[in-house]
MARKENU-101392 format. One record per atom (N, C-alpha, C): atom name; residue in three letters; x, y negated, z. Coordinates in Angstrom, 1 decimal. Atoms other than C-alpha are relative to their C-alpha. Layout:
<nodes>
+----+-----+--------+--------+--------+
! at !  aa !      x !      y !      z !
+----+-----+--------+--------+--------+
! CA ! Ala !      X !      Y !      Z !
...
+----+-----+--------+--------+--------+
</nodes>
This chain:
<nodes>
+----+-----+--------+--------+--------+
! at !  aa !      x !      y !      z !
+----+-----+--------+--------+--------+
!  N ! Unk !   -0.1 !   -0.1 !    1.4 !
! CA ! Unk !  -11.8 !   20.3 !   51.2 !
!  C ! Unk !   -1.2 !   -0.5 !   -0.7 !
!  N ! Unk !    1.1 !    0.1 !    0.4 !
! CA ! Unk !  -15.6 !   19.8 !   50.5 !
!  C ! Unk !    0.1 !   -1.7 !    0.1 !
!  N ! Unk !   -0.3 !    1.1 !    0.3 !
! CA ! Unk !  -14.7 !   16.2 !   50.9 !
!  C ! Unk !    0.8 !   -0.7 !   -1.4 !
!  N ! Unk !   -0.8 !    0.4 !    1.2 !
! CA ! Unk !  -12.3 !   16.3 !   47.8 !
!  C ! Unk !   -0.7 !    0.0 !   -1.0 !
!  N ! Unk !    0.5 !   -0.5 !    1.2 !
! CA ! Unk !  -14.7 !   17.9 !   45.7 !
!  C ! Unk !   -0.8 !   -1.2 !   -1.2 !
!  N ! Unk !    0.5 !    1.1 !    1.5 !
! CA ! Unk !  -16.1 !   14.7 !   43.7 !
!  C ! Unk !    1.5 !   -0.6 !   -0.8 !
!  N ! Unk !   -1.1 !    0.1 !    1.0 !
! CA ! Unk !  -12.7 !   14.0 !   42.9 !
!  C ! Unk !    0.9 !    1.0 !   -1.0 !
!  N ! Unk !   -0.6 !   -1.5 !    0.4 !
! CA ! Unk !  -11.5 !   17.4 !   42.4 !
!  C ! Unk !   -1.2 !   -0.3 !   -1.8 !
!  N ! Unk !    0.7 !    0.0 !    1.0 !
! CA ! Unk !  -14.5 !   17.3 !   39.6 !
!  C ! Unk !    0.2 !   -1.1 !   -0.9 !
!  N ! Unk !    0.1 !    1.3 !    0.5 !
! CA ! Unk !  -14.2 !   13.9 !   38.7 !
!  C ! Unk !    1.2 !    0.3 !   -1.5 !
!  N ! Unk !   -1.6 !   -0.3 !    0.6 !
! CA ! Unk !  -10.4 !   14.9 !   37.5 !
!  C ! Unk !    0.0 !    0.9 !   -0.9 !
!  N ! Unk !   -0.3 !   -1.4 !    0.8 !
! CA ! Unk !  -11.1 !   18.1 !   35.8 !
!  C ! Unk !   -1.3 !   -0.4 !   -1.3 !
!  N ! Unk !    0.6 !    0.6 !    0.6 !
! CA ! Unk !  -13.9 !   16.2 !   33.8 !
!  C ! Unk !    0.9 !   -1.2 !   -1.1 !
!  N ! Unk !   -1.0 !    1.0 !    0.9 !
! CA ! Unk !  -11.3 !   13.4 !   32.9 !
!  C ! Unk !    1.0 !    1.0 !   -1.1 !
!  N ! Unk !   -0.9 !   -0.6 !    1.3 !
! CA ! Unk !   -8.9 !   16.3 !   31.2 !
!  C ! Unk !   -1.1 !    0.6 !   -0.8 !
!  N ! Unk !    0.7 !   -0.9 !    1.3 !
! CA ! Unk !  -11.6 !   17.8 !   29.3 !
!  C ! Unk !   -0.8 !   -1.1 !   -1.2 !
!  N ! Unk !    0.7 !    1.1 !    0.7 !
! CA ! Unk !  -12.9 !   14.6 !   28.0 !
!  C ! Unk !    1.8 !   -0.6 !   -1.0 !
!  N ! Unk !   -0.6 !    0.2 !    1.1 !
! CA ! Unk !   -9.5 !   14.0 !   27.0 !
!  C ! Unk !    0.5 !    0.7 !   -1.1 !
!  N ! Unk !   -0.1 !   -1.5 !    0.6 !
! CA ! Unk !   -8.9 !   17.5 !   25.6 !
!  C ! Unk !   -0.7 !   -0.4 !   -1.5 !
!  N ! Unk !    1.3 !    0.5 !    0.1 !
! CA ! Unk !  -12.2 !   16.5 !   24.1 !
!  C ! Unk !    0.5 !   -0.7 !   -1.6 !
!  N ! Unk !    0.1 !    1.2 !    0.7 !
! CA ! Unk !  -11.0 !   13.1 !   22.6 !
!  C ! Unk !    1.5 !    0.1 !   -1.3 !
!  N ! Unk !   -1.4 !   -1.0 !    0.6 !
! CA ! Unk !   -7.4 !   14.9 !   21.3 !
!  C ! Unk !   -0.6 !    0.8 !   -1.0 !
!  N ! Unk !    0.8 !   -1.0 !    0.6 !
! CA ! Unk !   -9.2 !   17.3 !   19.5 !
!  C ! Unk !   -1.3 !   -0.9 !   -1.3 !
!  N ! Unk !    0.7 !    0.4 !    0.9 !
! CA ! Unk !  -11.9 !   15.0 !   17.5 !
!  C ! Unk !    1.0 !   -1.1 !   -0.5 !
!  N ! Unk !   -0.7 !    0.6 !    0.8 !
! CA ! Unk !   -9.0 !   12.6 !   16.8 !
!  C ! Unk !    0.8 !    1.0 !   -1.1 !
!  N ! Unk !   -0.9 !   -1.4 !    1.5 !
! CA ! Unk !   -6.8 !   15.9 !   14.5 !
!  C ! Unk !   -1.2 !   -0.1 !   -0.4 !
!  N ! Unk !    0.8 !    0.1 !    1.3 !
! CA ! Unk !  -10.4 !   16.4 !   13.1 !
!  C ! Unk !    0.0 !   -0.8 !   -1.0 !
!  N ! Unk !   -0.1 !    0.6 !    0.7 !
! CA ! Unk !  -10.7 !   13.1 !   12.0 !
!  C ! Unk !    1.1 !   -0.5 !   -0.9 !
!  N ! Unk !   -0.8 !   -0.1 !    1.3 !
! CA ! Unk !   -7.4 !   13.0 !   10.3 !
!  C ! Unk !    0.2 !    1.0 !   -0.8 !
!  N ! Unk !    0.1 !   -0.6 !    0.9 !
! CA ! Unk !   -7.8 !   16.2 !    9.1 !
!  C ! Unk !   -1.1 !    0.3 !   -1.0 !
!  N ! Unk !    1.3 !    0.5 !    1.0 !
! CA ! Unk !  -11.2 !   15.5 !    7.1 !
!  C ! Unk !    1.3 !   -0.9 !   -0.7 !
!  N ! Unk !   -1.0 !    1.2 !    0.7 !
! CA ! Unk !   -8.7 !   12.1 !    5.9 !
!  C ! Unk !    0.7 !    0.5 !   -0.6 !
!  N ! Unk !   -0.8 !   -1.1 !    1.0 !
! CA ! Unk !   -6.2 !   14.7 !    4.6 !
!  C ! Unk !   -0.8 !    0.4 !   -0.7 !
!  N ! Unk !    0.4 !   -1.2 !    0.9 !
! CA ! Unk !   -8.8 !   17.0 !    3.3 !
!  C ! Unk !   -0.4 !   -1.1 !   -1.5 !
!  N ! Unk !    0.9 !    1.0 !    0.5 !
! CA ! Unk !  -10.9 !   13.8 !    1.8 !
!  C ! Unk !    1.4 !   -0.3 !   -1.3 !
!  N ! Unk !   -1.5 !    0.6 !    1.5 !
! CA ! Unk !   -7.2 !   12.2 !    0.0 !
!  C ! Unk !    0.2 !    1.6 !   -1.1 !
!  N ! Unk !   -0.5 !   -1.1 !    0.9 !
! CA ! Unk !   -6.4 !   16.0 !   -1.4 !
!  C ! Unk !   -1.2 !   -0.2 !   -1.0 !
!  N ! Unk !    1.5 !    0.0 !    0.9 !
! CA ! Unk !  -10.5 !   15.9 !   -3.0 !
!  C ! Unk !    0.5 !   -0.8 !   -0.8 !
!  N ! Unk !   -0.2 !    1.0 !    1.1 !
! CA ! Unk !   -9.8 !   12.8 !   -4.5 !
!  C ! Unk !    1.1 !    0.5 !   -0.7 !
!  N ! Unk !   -1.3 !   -0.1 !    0.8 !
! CA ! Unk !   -6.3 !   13.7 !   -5.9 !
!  C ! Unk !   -0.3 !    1.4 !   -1.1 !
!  N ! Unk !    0.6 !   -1.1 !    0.9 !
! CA ! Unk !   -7.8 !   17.2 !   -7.3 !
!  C ! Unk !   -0.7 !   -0.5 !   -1.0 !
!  N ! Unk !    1.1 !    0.4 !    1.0 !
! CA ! Unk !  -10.9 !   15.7 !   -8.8 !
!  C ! Unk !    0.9 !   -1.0 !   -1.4 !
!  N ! Unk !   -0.5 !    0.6 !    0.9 !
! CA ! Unk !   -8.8 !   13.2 !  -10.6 !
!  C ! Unk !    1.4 !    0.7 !   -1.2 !
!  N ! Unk !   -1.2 !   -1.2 !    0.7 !
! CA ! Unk !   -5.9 !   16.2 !  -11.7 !
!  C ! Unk !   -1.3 !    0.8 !   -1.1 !
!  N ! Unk !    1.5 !   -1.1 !    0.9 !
! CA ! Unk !   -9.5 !   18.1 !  -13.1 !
!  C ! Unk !    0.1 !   -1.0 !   -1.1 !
!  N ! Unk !    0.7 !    1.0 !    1.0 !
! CA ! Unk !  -10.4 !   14.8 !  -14.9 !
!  C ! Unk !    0.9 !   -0.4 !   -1.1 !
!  N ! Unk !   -1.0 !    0.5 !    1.1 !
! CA ! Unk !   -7.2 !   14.3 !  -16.7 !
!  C ! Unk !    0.3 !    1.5 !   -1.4 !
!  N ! Unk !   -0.6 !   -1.1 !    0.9 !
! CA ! Unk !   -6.8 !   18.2 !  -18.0 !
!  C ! Unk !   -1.5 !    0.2 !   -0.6 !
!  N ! Unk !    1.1 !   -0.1 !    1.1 !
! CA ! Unk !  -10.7 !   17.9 !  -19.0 !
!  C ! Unk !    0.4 !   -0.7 !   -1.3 !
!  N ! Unk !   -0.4 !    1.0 !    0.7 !
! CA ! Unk !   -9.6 !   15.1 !  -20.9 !
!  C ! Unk !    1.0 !    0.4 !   -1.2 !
!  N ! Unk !   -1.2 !   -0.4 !    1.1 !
! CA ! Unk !   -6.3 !   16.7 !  -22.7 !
!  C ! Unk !   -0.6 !    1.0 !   -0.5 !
!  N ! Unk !    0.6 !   -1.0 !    0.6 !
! CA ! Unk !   -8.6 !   19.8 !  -23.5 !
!  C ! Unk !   -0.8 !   -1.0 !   -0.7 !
!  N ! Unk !    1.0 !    0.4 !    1.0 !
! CA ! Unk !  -11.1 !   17.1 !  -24.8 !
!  C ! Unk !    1.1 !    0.1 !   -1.3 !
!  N ! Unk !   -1.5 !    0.7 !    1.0 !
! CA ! Unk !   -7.9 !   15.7 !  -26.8 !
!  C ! Unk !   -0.1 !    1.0 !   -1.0 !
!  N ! Unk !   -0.4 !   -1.1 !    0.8 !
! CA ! Unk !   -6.8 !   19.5 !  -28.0 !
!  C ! Unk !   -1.2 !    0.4 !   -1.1 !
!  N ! Unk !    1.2 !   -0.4 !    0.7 !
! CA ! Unk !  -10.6 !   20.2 !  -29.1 !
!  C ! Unk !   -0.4 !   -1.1 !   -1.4 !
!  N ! Unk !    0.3 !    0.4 !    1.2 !
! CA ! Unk !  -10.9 !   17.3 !  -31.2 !
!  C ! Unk !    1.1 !   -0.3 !   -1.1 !
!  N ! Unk !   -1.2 !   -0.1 !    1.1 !
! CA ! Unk !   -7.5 !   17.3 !  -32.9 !
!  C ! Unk !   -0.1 !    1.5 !   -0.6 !
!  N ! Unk !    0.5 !   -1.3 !    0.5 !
! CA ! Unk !   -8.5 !   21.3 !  -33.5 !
!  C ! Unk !   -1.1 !   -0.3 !   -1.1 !
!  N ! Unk !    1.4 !    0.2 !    0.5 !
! CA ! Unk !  -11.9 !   20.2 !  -34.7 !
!  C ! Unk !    0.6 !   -1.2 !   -1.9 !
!  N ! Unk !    0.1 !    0.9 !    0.8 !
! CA ! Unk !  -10.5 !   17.2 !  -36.7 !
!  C ! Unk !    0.9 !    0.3 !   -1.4 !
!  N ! Unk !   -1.6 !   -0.9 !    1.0 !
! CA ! Unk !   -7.5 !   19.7 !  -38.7 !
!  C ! Unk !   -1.0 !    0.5 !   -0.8 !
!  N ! Unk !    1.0 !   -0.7 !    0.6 !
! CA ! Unk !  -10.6 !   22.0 !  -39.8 !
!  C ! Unk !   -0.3 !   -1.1 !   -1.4 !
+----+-----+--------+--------+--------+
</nodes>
């Protein structure tokens, strides 16, 4: 059996590297997800700053 053992290792090295490689690929699409929702928020923020600008100077401009 002590004859198998570089492959025995070899093998259980290969699944953890692909474990490994499985695992930092979901991160990197889930950053990609997180990253597109950032963008789509920031831009939902920038449009209702904007309509509050709107309401503030039609308020302002009635006075």
């Amino acid at each position: 059996m002590s004859d198998q053992a570089p492959e025995i290792a070899t093998a259980r090295i290969e699944r953890a590297l692909a474990r490994i490689e499985a695992a930092s690929a979901t991160a990197l699409r889930r950053h990609a997800d997180l990253a597109h929702r950032h963008t789509a928020l920031r831009a939902q923020i920038g449009d209702a700053i904007a309509q509050i600008d709107s309401l503030i100077a039609a308020e302002t401009g009635a006075d």
